[in-house]
N, C-alpha and C positions, 0 to 999 in steps of 0.2 A: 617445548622441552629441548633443550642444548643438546646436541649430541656430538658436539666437540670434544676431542681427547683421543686415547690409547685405549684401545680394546683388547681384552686378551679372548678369542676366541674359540669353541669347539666344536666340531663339525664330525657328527656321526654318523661315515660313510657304509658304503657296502664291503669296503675295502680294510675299516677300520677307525681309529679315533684321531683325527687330523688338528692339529692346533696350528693357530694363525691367529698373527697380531694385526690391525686394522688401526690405520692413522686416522682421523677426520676433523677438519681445518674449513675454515671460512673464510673465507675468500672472495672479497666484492659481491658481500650477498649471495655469494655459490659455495656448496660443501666440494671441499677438492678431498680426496684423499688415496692412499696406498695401502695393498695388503703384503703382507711378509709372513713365508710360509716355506717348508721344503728346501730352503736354498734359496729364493728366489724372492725378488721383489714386486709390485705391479699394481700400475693405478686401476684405480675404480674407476667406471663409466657411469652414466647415468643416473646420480644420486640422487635421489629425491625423499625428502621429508615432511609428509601429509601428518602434522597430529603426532601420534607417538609412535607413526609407523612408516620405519625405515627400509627404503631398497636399494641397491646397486646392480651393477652388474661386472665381472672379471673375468679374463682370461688367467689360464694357469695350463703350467707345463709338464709339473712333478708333483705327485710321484704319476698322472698320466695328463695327457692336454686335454684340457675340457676348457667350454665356455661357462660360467656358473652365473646363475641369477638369484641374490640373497632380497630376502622378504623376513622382515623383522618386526618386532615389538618394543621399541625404550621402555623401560619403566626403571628409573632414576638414575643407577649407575649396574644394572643388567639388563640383559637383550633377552629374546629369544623367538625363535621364527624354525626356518626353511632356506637351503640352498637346493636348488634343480642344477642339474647338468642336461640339458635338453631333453628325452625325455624319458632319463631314467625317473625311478622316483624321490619323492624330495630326501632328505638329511635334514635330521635336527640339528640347529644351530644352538649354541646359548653361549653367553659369553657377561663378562664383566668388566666396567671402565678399571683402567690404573688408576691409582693417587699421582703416579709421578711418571710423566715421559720416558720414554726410551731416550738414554744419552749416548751419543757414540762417542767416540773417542780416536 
């Protein structure tokens, strides 16, 4: 299953309801990608794509620093899984693809 594109996604913390847009691009057979969230930009590490179940890993600084580790589910063009911050416990994640890239200008 592709999972190339623009995610709009939600992330159901202890702190409240966190939205973040998620890029992901291929690239020489590797998924590269970035999250955008809070102000702030930041790539993804360790992307891996088993079947229709996706993981990464990011750092983020706002609205507090944490390490986060996302564990997801594709099914067509919406997700949904689990983000950890070490060892709080997880947040529900869900989120759905764009039709159309983010354009900057």
């Amino acid at each position: 299953m592709p999972v190339e594109g623009t995610w709009n996604l939600s992330v159901s913390t202890p702190i409240g309801r966190i939205g973040a847009v998620v890029e992901l691009h291929e690239q020489d057979g590797l998924l590269t990608g970035v999250a955008r969230g809070a102000e702030e930009e930041v790539p993804l590490g360790d992307i891996t794509l088993d079947g229709d179940r996706l993981t990464w890993k990011q750092a983020v600084t706002k609205p507090l620093r944490l390490n986060l580790t996302f564990d997801v589910t594709v099914d067509g063009d919406t997700l949904q899984g689990t983000s950890r911050a070490g060892r709080l416990p997880p947040s529900k994640v869900t989120g759905e693809r764009r039709s159309e890239p983010i354009r900057r200008t």
